[in-house]
C-alpha positions in Angstrom: -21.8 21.2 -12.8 -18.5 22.8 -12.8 -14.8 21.4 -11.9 -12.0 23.4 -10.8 -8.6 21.4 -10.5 -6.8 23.4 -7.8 -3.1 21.3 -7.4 -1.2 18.9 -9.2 1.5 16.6 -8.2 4.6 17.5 -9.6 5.8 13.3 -10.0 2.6 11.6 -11.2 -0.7 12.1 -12.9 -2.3 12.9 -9.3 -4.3 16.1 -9.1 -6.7 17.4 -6.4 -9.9 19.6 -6.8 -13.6 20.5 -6.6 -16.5 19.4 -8.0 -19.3 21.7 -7.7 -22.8 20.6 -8.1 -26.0 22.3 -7.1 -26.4 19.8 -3.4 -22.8 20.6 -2.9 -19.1 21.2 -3.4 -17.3 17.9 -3.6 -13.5 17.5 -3.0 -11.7 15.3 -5.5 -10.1 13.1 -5.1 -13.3 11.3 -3.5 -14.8 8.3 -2.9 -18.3 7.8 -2.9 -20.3 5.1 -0.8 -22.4 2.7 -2.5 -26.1 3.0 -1.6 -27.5 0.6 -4.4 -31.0 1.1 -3.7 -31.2 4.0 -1.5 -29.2 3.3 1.2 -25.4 2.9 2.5 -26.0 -0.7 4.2 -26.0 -0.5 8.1 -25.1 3.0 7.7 -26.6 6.0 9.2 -27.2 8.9 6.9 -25.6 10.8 10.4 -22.7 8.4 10.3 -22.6 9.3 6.8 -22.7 13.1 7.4 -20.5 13.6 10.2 -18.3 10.7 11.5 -17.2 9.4 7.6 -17.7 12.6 6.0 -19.4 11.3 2.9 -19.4 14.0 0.3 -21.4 11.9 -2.2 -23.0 9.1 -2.6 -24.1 6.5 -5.3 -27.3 4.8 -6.1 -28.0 2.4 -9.3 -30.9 2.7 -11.8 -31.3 -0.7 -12.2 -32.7 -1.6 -8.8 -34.2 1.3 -7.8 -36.5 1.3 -11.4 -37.2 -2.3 -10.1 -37.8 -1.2 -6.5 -39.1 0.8 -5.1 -40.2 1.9 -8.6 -40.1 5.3 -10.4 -43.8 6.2 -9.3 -42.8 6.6 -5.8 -39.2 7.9 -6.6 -41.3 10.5 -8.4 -44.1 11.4 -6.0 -41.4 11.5 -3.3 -40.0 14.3 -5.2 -36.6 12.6 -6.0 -34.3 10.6 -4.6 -32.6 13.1 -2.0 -35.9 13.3 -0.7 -37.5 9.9 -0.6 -33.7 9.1 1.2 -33.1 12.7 3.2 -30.0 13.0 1.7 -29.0 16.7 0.8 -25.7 16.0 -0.5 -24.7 14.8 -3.9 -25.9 11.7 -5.4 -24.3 9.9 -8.8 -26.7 7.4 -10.8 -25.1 4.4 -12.2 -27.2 3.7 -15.2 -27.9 0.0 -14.4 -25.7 -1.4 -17.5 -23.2 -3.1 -15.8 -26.4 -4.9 -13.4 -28.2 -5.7 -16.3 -25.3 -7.2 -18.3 -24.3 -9.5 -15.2 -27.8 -11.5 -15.8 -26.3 -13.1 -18.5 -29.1 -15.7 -19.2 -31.5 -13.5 -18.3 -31.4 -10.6 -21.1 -31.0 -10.0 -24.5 -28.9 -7.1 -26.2 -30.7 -5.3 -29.5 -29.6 -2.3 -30.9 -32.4 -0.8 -29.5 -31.5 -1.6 -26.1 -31.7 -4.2 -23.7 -34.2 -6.6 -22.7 -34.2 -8.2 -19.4 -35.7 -10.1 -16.6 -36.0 -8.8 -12.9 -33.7 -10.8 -10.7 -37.1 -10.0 -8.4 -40.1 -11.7 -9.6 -38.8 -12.4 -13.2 -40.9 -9.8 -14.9 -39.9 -8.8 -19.0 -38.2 -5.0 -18.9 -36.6 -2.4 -21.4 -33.8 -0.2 -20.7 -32.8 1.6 -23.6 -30.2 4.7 -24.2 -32.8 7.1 -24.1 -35.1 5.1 -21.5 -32.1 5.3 -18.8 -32.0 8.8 -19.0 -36.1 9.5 -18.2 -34.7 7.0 -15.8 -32.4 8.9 -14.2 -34.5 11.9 -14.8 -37.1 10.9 -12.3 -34.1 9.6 -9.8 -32.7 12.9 -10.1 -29.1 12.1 -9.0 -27.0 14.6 -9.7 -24.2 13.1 -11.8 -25.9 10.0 -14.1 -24.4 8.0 -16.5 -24.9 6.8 -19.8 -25.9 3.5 -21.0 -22.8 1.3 -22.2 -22.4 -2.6 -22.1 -19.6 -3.7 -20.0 -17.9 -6.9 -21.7 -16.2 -9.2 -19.8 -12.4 -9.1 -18.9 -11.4 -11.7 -20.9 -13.2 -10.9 -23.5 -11.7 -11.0 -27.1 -10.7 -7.5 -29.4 -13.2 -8.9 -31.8 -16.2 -9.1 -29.2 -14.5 -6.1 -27.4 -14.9 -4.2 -31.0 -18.5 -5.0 -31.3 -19.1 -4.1 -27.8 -17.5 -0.9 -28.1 -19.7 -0.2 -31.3 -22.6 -0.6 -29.7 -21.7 1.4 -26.1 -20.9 4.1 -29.1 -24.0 4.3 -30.5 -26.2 4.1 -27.4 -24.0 6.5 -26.3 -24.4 9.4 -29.0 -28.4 8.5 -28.4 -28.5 9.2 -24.6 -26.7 12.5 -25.3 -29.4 13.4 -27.4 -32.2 12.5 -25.7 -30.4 14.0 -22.0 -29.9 17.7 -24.2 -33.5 17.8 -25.7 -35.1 17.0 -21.9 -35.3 19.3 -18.5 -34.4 18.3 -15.0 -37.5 17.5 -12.9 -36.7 19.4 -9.5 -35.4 22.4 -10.2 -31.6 21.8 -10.1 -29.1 20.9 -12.8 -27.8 17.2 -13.5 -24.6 16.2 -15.4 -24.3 13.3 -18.0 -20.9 11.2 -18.1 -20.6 8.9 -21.3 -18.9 5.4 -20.4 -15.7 4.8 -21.8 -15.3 0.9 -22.7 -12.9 -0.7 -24.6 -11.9 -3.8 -22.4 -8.1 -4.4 -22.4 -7.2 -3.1 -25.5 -5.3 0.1 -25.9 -6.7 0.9 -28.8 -9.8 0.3 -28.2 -9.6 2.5 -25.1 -7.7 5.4 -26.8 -11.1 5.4 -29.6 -13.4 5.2 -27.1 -12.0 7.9 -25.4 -11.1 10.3 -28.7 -15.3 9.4 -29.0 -16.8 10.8 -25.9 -14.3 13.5 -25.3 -15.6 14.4 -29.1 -19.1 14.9 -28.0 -18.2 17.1 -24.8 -19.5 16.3 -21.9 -19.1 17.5 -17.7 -17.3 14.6 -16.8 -16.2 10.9 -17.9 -16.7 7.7 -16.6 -14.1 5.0 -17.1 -15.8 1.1 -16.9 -15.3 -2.3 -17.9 -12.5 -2.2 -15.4 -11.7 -4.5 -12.1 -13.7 -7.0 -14.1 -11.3 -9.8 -13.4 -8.6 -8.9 -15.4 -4.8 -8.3 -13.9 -4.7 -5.3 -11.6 -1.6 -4.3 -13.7 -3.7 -4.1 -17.0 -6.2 -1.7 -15.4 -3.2 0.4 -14.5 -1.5 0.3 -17.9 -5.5 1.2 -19.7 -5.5 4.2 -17.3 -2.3 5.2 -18.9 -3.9 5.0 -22.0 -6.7 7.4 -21.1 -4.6 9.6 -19.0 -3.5 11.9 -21.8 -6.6 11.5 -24.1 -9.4 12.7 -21.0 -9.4 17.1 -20.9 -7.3 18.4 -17.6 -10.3 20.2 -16.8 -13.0 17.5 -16.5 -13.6 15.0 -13.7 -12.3 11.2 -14.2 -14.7 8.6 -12.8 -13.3 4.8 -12.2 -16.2 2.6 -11.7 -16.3 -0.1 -9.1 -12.6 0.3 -7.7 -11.9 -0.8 -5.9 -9.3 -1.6 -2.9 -7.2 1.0 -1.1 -3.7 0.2 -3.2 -6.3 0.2 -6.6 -7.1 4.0 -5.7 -4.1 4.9 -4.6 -2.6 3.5 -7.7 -5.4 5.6 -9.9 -5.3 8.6 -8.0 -1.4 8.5 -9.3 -2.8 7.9 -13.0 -5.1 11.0 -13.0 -8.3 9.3 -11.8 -10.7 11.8 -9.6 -13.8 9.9 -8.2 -14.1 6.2 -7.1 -17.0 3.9 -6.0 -16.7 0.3 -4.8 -18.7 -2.5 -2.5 -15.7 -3.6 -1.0 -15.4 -1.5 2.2 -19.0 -2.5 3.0 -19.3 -5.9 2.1 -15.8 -7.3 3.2 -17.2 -5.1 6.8 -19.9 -7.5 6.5 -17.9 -10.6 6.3 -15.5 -9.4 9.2 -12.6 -7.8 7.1 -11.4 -5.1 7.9 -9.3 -2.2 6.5 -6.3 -0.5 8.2 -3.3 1.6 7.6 -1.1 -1.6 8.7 -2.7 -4.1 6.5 -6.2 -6.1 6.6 -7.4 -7.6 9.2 -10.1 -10.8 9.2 -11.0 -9.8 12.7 -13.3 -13.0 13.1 -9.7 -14.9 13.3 -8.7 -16.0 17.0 -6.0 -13.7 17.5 -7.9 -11.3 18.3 -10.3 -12.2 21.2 -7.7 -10.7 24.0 -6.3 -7.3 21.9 -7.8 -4.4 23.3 -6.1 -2.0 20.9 -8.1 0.2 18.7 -9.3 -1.3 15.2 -6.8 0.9 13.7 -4.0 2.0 15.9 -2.9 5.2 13.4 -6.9 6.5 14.8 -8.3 6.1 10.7 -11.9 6.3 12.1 -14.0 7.5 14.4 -14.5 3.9 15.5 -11.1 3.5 16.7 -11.1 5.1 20.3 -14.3 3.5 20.8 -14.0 -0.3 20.3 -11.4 -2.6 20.4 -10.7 -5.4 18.2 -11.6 -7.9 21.1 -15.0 -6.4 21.3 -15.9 -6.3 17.8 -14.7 -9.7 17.0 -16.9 -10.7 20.0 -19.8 -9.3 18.3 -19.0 -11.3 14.9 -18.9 -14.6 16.6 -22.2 -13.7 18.7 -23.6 -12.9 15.5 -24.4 -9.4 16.4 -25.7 -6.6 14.0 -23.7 -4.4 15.8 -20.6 -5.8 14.4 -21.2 -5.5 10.6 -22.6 -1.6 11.2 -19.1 -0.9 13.4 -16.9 -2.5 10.6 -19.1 -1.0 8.1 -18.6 2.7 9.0 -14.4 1.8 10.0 -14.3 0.8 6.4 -15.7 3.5 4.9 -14.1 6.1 7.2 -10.9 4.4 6.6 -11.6 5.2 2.5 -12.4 8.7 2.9 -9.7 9.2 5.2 -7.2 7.9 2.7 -8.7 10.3 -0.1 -8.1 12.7 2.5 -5.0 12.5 2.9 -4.2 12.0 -0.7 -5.8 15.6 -1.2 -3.3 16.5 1.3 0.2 15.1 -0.4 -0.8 15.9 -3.8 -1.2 19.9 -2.3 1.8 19.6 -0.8 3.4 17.8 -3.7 4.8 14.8 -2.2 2.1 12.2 -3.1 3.9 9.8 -5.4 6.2 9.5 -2.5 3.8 9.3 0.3 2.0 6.2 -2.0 4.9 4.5 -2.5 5.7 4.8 1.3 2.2 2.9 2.4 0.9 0.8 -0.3 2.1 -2.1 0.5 1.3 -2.4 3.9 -2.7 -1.5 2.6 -2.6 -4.9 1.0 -0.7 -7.0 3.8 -2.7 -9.4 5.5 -2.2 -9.1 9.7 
């Protein structure tokens, strides 16, 4: 895997480039749709492909060890098979699932033992186990295993945490350089950088993985429940600390404003549930503000979704029509509001490739961030 950074904004920590990887050439900034176990929920791959213009997507270890299982994964010839999916695909190594059980695993320096959220069954995942893991998943970009504290957690705990991320850490490296790919393409491993809230703790964990020279970081244990203004001031920490030439990866953020707000920090590559599951739940994201489109007001507008034509959804149905489906209780409406949210996030990395070439993104951000987090 190889970046190239090809523009720079000349006010902020933005840049713009491409990642290239051997299903693809992605641009950065990017977001990438979640497909947890395979699949973009009430999503076609086609809708994917050419009405969202998904560059990449993401699966997660942790519930596609548990189902459908590596055997088929494996005799399926990897996931972009088993899912027909030739574009890039980025493994989460199932730390951050596995550490949300709580009650239900135990953390060794070995690894970490845990109980399926399934059927309850006793499982290992340890730093060298996620990568054979991810070996046999064969996503293109996988990640280390790290333990992702809690927000609120304290610099003691955060310390011990970090320790232990550290050492699992210089383990999966090992274990990832003295193993092959399984179909005949190249995969990239991104350590984890923890560290919780503190700035120190941040700036070592960084100093650590950038020591140990990898294709590309990953940046976790953020959007965890602390203040979004203490994400912002820890990407400031890593900013100067992560190599210019090497792809940043926020984890799990997050809403439009939150990328917006990273992409100003230096941050390259995103991944979040939000556009899909708040599409589920009737919320909906637009260039004026959000829009709970199960609310009264809009059983008579037959305006587009998103007047400012974000998506390809927009000229198609009207906000009277798709509320009309959420109170019949329609499929329809959660795959419409699905694939508006998502094409409204790639859209908006779109355009931030755009201003940051041009060199008037910090200006164009401050311009629309607001209204992405007014509620209509």
């Amino acid at each position: 895997m190889r970046f190239e950074k090809i523009a720079k904004d000349p006010e902020s920590s933005a840049r713009c480039g491409l990642l290239y990887t051997d299903h693809g050439v992605v641009e950065t900034p990017i977001f990438m749709p979640v497909g947890t176990v395979g699949s973009v929920k009430a999503v076609y791959h086609r809708d994917l492909k050419e009405d969202i213009k998904a560059q990449i997507i993401l699966g997660n270890t942790y519930h596609l060890y548990l189902r459908p299982g590596l055997e088929v994964i494996r005799r399926a010839g990897g996931l972009h098979k088993f899912i027909s999916w030739d574009r890039p695909i980025l493994t989460d190594s199932g730390g951050y699932q596995v550490f949300s059980l709580a009650e239900n695993r135990k953390l060794t320096e070995e690894g970490c033992i845990f109980r399926s959220h399934i059927d309850g069954s006793k499982h290992m995942f340890s730093p060298e186990g996620v990568v054979d893991i991810q070996r046999i998943i064969g996503a293109d970009i996988i990640m280390a295993l790290d333990e992702c504290p809690p927000g609120d957690s304290d610099h003691k705990y955060a310390k011990k945490s970090l320790t232990l991320t550290q050492k699992w850490l210089e383990r999966g490296i090992a274990h990832f350089d003295s193993t092959e790919p399984l179909y005949g393409y190249s995969q990239a491993f991104f350590p984890i950088i923890q560290g919780c809230v503190y700035p120190d703790l941040r700036a070592e964990a960084a100093e650590h993985a950038v020591s140990l020279k990898r294709d590309g970081y990953a940046i976790g244990g953020l959007s965890v429940g602390e203040p979004a203004e203490v994400m912002y001031q820890m990407l400031e920490v890593l900013d100067p600390l992560l190599p210019e030439d090497k792809p940043r990866y926020l984890m799990g953020v997050g809403t439009p404003a939150n990328i917006l707000e990273a992409i100003d920090r230096g941050i390259d590559m995103f991944d979040c549930v939000m556009p899909t599951r708040n599409a589920r739940n009737g919320m909906l994201f637009t260039s004026r503000g959000m829009i709970n489109i199960r609310n009264r007001k809009w059983a008579d507008d037959f305006s587009p979704i998103d007047a400012d034509g974000t998506s390809f959804v927009d000229n198609t149905y009207s906000k009277a029509y798709l509320r009309h489906l959420f109170v019949s209780g329609e499929i329809l409406g959660a795959q419409i509001a699905s694939e508006h949210n998502l094409a409204f996030y790639l859209k908006l990395v779109k355009d931030a490739r755009a201003h940051i070439k041009t060199g008037d993104f910090k200006r164009w951000k401050s311009s629309i961030v607001k209204s992405l987090e007014t509620k209509l």
